[in-house]
C-alpha positions, 0 to 999 in steps of 0.5 A: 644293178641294185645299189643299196646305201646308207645316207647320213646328212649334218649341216651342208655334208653328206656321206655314203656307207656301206655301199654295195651292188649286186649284179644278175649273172646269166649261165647257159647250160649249153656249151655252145654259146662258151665254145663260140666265145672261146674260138672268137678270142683264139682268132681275132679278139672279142670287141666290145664297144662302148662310151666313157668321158674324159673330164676337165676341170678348169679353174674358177674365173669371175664373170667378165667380157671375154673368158678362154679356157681349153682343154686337150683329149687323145681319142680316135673318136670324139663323139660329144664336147659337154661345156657347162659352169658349176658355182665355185661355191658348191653347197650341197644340202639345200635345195634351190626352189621357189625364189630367185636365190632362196634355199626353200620355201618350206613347200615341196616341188608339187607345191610350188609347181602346182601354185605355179602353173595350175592355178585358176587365174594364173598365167603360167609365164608371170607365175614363175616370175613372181612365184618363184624359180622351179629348178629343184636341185641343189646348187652343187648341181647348177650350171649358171651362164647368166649374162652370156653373149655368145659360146664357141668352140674350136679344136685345133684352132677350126671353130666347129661353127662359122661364127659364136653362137648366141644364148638361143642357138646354143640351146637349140643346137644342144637339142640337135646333139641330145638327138632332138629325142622329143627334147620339149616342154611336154616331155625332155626337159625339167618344167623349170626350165621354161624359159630361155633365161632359166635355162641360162640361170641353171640348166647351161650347158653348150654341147656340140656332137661330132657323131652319127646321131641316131637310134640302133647300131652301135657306131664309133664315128666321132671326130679321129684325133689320128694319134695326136692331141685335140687342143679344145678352147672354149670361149665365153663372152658376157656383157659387163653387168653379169658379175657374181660368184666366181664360175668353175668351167667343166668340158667333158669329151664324150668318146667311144673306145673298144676293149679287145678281150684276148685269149687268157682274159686279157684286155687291150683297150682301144681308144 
């Protein structure tokens, strides 16, 4: 799929025009293939699998010991719980690179990354102090935890851990849910993310799986809600000092449903 866009740029906006795609189309000169899918459809249906995201978007809070927020999804199969924490002041123009809260140093990200880490007597550990943060992205895309002490997460009241997790195990156990796909330094993750206290500063996100994780057949094995409502709470404690801009909290619920494709083209989904 080709997406072809027009993006026109004034002050902290943007805009897309004229938006279009275009998409391959596959045509078998043999009937045998259409024969097939026509008598699959008379029998039972044609069952196609697939994966979507329900999203809740809570209000903004300011940074304080102890913040709860929670959120309800009906599925009959919860995959992944995605928790994240946008700014709730959300420019989008300029870019966040090489400073602690500076919007550009006039340099490009090969630049700063080169000063950084590549330089003859440097140490790549104190350069990315002293030179600067590497995130690279704008701040609508920043997800900052500064100051946490400790995530959970429960639904319907059973935490999904024995206890809140500390800021290094919820990044550890983020990589167990992505499915640990070679998630280190030299190849998964951003290079300006190379410390724990970066990864809180603008790469949080606290995902629990509730899946068979791993590679090749489709599955629909997550967590089944059995026709009523999961309540989800999410709940942060941070130490006292992290104040700040007010946070808006984000839980997406990744699940997996089926769309029954029956005689006459009409389509039942399953969720």
């Amino acid at each position: 799929m080709n997406i072809l866009h027009i993006i026109t740029s004034a002050g902290a906006a943007y805009k897309l025009e004229d938006v279009k795609f275009t998409i391959s189309k596959i045509i078998f000169n043999d009937p045998l293939y259409y024969n097939l899918k026509a008598s699959q459809m008379l029998i039972s249906g044609l069952m196609i699998g697939y994966q979507t995201y329900v999203t809740s978007k809570q209000a903004s809070f300011a940074k304080s010991t102890s913040i709860s927020v929670l959120t309800t999804v009906n599925t009959t199969s919860l995959d992944q719980i995605i928790c994240c924490l946008q700014p709730a002041d959300t420019p989008i123009s300029k870019l966040q690179l090489n400073g602690t809260n500076n919007e550009g140093s006039g340099k490009t990200f090969n630049e700063v990354f080169a000063t950084v880490y590549v330089g003859p007597a440097n140490n790549a550990t104190e350069n990315a102090v002293a030179s600067g943060d590497l995130y690279n992205n704008s701040v609508y895309f920043k997800s900052d935890a500064t100051g946490l002490i400790s995530s959970s997460l429960e639904i319907n009241n059973t935490p999904l851990m024995p206890q809140p997790l500390d800021d290094a195990t919820v990044y550890n156990e983020t990589l167990i849910s992505l499915g640990n796909l070679n998630q280190d330094m030299s190849s998964g993750i951003h290079v300006g993310c190379c410390s724990l206290s970066l990864f809180l500063k603008y790469y949080f996100v606290h995902i629990v799986s509730l899946e068979n994780i791993q590679q090749g057949d489709f599955y629909k094995a997550g967590l089944d809600g059995r026709a009523s409502a999961l309540n989800i709470p999410w709940k942060m404690v941070f130490n006292s000092s992290s104040g700040g801009v007010n946070y808006t909290p984000y839980i997406f619920c990744k699940t997996t449903r089926i769309a029954q494709i029956n005689e006459g083209h009409s389509i039942v989904i399953i969720i």
